[in-house]
ZAVOLUM-125506 format. One line per 8 residues: number of its first residue (from 1); their letters; for each residue x, y, z of C-alpha. Coordinates in steps of 0.02 Angstrom, whole numbers, plus 32768, in hexadecimal, padded with zeros to 4 digits. Each point is the difference from the previous one (the first is absolute). Example, Ala and Ser with C-alpha at 12.3 -4.5 7.8 and 13.67 -1.06 7.14 Angstrom:
<nodes>
1	as	8267/7F1F/8186  8045/80AC/7FDF
</nodes>
This chain:
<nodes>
1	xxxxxxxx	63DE/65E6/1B01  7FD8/80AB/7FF8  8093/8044/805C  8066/7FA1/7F75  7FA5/8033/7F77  8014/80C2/8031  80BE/7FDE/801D  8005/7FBF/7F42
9	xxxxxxxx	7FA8/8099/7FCC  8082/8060/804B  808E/7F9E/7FAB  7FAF/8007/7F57  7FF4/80B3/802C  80C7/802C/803A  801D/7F90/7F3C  7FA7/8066/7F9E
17	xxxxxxxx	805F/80A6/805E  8092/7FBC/800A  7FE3/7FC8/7F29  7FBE/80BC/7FE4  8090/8053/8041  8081/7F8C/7FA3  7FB9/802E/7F4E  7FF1/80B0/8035
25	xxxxxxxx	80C0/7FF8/8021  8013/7F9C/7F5D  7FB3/809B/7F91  8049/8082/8060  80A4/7FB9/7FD3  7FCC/7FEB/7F46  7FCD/80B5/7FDD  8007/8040/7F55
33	xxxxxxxx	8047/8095/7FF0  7FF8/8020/7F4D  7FED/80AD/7FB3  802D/804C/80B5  807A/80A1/7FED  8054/8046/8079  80BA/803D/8048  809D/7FC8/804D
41	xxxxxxxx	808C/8079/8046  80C9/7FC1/7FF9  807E/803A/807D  803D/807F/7F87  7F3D/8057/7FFD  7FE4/7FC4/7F3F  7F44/7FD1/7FF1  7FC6/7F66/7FA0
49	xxxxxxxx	7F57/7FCA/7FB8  7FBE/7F5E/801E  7F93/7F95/7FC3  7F9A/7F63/8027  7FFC/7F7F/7FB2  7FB2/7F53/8030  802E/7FE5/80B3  8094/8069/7FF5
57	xxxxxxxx	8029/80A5/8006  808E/8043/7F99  8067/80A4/7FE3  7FE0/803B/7F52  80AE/8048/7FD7  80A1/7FDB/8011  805B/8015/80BF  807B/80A0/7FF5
65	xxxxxxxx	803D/8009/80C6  80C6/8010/8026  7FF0/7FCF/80A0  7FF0/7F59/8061  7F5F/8010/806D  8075/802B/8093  803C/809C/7FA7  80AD/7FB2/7FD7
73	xxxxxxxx	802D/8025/7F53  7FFA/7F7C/7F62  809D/8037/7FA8  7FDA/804F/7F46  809B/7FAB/7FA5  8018/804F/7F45  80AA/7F9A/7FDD  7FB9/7F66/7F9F
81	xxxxxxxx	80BF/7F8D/8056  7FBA/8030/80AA  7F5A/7FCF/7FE8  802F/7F66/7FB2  8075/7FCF/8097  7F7E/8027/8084  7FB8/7F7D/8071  7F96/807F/8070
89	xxxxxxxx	7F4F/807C/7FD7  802B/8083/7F7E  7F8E/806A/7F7B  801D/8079/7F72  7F8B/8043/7F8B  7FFE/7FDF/7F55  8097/8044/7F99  8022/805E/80A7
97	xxxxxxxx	7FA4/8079/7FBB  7F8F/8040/8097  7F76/8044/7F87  7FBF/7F3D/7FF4  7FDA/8007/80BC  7F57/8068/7FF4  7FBB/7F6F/7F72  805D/7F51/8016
105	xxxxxxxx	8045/800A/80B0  809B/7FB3/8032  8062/7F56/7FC5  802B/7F94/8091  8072/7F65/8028  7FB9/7F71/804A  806A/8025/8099  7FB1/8098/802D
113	xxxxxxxx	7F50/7F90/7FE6  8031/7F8E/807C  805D/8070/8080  7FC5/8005/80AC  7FDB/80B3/801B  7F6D/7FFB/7F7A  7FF0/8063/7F7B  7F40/7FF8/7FE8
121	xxxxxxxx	7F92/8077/806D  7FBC/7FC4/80AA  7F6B/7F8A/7FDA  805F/7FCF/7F51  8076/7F74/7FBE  8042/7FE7/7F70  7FA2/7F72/7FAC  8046/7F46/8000
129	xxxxxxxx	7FEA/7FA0/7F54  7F5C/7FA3/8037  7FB9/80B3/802A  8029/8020/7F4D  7FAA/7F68/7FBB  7F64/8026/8080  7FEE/80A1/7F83  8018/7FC2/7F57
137	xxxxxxxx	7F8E/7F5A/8033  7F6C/807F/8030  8011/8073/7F40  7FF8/7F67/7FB6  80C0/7FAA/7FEA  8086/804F/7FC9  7FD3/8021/7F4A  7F69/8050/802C
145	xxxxxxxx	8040/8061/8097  8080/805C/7F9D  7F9F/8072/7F95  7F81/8023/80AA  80A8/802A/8063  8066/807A/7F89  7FE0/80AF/8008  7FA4/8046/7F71
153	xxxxxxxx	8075/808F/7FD2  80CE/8008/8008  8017/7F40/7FA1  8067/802F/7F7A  7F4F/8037/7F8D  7FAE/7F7B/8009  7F5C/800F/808A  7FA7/7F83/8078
161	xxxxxxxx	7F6C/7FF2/805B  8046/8005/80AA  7F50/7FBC/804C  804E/7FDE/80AB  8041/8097/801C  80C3/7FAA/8026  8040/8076/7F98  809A/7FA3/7FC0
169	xxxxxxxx	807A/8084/7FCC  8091/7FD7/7F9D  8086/802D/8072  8092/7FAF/7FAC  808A/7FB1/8057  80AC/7FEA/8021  807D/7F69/7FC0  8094/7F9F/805E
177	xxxxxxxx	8097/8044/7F8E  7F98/804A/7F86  7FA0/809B/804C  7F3C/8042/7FD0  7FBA/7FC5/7F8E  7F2C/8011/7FB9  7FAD/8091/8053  7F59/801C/7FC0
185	xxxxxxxx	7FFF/7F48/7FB4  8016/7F87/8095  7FDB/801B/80B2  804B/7F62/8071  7FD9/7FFE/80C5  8050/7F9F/8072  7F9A/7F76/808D  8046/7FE7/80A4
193	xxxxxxxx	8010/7F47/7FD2  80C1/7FCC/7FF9  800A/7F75/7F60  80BC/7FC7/802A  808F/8037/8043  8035/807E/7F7B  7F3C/8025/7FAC  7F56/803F/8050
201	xxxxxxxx	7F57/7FF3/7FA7  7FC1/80A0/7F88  7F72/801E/7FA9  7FF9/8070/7F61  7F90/8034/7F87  802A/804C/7F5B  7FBE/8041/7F6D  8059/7F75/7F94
209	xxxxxxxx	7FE7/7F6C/8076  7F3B/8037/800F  8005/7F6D/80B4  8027/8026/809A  8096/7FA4/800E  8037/7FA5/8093  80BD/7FD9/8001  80AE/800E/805E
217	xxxxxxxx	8080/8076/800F  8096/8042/802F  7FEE/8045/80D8  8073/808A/7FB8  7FA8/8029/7F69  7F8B/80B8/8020  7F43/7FF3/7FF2  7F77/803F/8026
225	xxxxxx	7F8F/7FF4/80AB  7F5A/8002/801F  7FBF/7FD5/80AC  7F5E/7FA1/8065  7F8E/801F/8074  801D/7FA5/80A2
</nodes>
C-alpha cells in the first residue's frame, strides 16, 4: 500500500508540473506590451517607432519602403489611368509630391498588401481586419479608440489625446478615377483581409467621422499602411 501510495504522490506531482508549465505558457503568450517603444528598420533603411499596445506591438507611423522585402521594386505610378487599371503592388505618395514622404508615408494598393514578396519588415505583417478589431476592442470600441489613436498634432487644427501612442496621422489617400483626396483630414489604412473579389477591408479614422471606421474598399484604391508585430 505504500509503494502505491508513493506512486500517487508522484502522479499528483508530474499534474501539478505538467499544470504549472501550461499557465506559464498561457501568460507568456498573453503579454502586455503596452506603453513599450521601440524601432523597426525597412529594406530601404527608414526607421519606425513603435509602440505597444495591449498584446500587440505596432509601428507608430505610416510604412514609406519602395521595395518588396526581396529588394524588387514596388512601382511608384503618378498617372491616375494606370493606377486605376493595375491588378499588381504599386505606391505613390500623396499628390506625387515626395515632400509628404518624411510625415504621411506612402499610399498603397491592396495588391502590393497582399503580394508575396512582403512589404512589411522581417518579423512584421501587415495587419488582417481581426488584428484591427483586437486594437480598437482593447481602447475601448471604436468610438473611444479614435481620439486615443490620432496623433495630437497635423489633424487639420483640431488636437487629440493620442494616449496610445498609435499616432494616427492623416495621410490622405488616393481614389479609383478620381485621384487624392483629404490629407490632413482622413487617414484610411488598409488590413490584409480580402472582403470580395473586387474590395478588401480598411479602417479609417477622421476628424469628421470621430470612429474608427471599419469598412470596404476598392483593392485599387491607395491607402495607407501600418504594420504588426509577428
Amino acid at each position: 500500500m505504500k509503494e502505491k501510495a508513493k506512486i500517487w504522490i508522484y502522479i499528483l506531482m508530474l499534474i501539478g508540473l505538467v499544470l504549472t508549465i501550461t499557465e506559464g505558457c498561457k501568460k507568456d503568450s498573453k503579454v502586455d506590451y503596452t506603453g513599450q517603444k521601440g524601432t523597426v528598420t525597412d529594406i530601404d533603411g527608414n526607421i519606425y517607432q513603435t509602440i505597444g499596445i495591449g498584446t500587440q506591438i505596432w509601428m507608430a507611423e505610416n510604412l514609406k519602403v519602395t521595395r518588396y522585402r526581396n529588394g524588387d521594386d514596388i512601382p511608384n505610378i503618378t498617372k491616375q489611368t494606370k493606377w486605376d487599371s493595375l491588378t499588381t503592388g504599386a505606391y505613390c505618395w500623396y499628390g506625387n509630391n515626395t515632400t509628404n514622404k518624411a510625415i504621411y508615408g506612402a499610399l498603397y494598393n491592396w495588391y502590393a498588401v497582399i503580394d508575396s514578396r512582403n512589404i512589411s519588415p522581417v518579423g512584421w505583417h501587415v495587419p488582417s481586419d481581426a488584428d484591427w478589431t483586437t486594437l480598437t476592442n482593447y481602447l475601448g470600441g471604436a468610438v473611444v479608440a479614435c481620439e486615443k489613436m490620432m496623433s495630437d498634432t497635423v489633424w487639420d487644427c483640431h488636437y487629440y489625446n493620442n494616449s496610445s501612442g498609435f499616432t494616427a496621422l492623416p495621410g490622405g489617400y488616393r481614389e479609383r478615377g478620381v485621384g487624392f483626396y483629404y490629407i490632413c483630414v482622413e487617414a484610411r489604412f488598409w488590413s490584409s483581409s480580402q472582403f470580395s473579389e473586387r474590395d478588401a477591408w480598411c479602417r479609417g479614422l477622421a476628424s469628421f467621422y470621430l470612429y474608427v471606421k471599419q469598412f470596404n474598399s476598392f483593392k485599387i484604391d491607395g491607402y495607407s499602411v501600418r504594420c504588426l508585430k509577428n
